[in-house]
N, C-alpha and C positions, 0 to 999 in steps of 0.2 A: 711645408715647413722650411723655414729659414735656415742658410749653413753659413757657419761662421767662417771667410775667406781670408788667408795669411798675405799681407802682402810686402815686398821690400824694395826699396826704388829710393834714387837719387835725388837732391832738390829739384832736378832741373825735369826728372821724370814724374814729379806730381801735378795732376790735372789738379785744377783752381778747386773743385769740390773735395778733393780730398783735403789738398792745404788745409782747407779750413776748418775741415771735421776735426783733424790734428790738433791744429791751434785751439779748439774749442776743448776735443781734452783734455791737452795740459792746462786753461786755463783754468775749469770745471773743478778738475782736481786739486792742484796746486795753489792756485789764486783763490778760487771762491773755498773751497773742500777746506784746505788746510790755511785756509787764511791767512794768505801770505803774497804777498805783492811784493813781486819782483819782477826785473827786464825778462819775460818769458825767451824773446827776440833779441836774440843776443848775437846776429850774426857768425852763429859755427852751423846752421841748420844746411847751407850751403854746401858746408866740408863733411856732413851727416850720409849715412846711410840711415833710412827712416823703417821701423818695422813694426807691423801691426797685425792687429786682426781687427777686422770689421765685419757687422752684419746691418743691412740697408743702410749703406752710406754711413753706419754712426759706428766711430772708432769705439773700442771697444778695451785695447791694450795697445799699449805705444811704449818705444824704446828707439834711440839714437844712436848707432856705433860709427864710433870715429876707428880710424886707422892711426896708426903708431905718429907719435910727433905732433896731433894736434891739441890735444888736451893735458895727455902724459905721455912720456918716452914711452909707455906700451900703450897698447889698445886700449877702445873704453867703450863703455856702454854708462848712458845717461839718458835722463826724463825719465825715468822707466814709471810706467802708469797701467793700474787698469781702474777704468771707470765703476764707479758705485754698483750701477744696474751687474757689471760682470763680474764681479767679485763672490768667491767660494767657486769659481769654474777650472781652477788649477789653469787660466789661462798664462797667469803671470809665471808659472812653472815652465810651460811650454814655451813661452818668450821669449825666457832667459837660455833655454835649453835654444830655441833657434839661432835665437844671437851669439852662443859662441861658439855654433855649430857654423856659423857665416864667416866670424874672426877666423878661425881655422882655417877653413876653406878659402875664402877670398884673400886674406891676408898674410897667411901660411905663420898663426902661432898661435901660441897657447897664452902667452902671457898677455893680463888683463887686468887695468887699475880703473877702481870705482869709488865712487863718492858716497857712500850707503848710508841710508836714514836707520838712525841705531835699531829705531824696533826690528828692521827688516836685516841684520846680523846674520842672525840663523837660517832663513830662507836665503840667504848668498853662501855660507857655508854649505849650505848643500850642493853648491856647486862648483864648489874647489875652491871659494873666494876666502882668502885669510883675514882677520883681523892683522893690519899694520899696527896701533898702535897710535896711528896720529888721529887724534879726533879734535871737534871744532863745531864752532855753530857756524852755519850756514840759513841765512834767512831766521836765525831765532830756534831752526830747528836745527839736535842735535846729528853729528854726520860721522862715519868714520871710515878711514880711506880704506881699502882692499884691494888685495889685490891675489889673480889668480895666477899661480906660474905654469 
């Protein structure tokens, strides 16, 4: 039986197989999924902490957290994805739960701004994320900023 392994690592700490599994979910999802084409490669994946779970080599959930000052005066978490095949696993629960279990600890806070795809509102409310109030399309799709203090 297959187990699903958590992993979290720097740009400069991805072997070439991982990169690419990465790049292929965000594409998968984002690009092909929600049909939307945009610069996936935007030059922040450098300034990124990368965190996933994978099972044989194939990403399976991905999330990016930056550190305070690159995105927003707070902390942030972005991409955040789980692929087709993983979806109903409460992985994207768990994720989110590692990622600000990391901001804390590596970063020492609590406060955290996000860029959220309106459906998923409620699923960020459950983890401290507030509605701000500023919303906006982003790629066609609609967003609204949050943030956790």
């Amino acid at each position: 039986m297959s187990k699903i392994i958590w992993k979290i690592k720097t740009f400069e700490e991805f072997t070439v197989p991982e990169l690419y599994a990465v790049i292929k979910a965000r594409v998968d999802v984002f690009v092909v999924e929600q049909n939307c084409p945009y610069p996936d490669l935007d030059n922040y994946d450098q300034k990124a902490l990368h965190l996933w779970a994978e099972e044989d080599g194939e990403v399976l959930a991905y999330c990016r957290i930056f550190d305070k000052g690159i995105k927003y005066k707070e902390t942030s978490i972005g991409r955040v994805l789980t692929t087709e095949k993983a979806r109903g696993k409460n992985l994207g629960k768990q994720m989110i739960a590692y990622a600000v279990q990391t901001i804390e600890n590596r970063f020492r806070t609590s406060g955290i701004r996000i860029s959220a795809q309106d459906y998923l509102l409620r699923f960020y409310s459950g983890f401290g994320f507030e509605d701000t109030g500023k919303k906006y399309l982003e790629d066609d799709i609609p967003h609204t900023e949050m943030l956790r203090k």
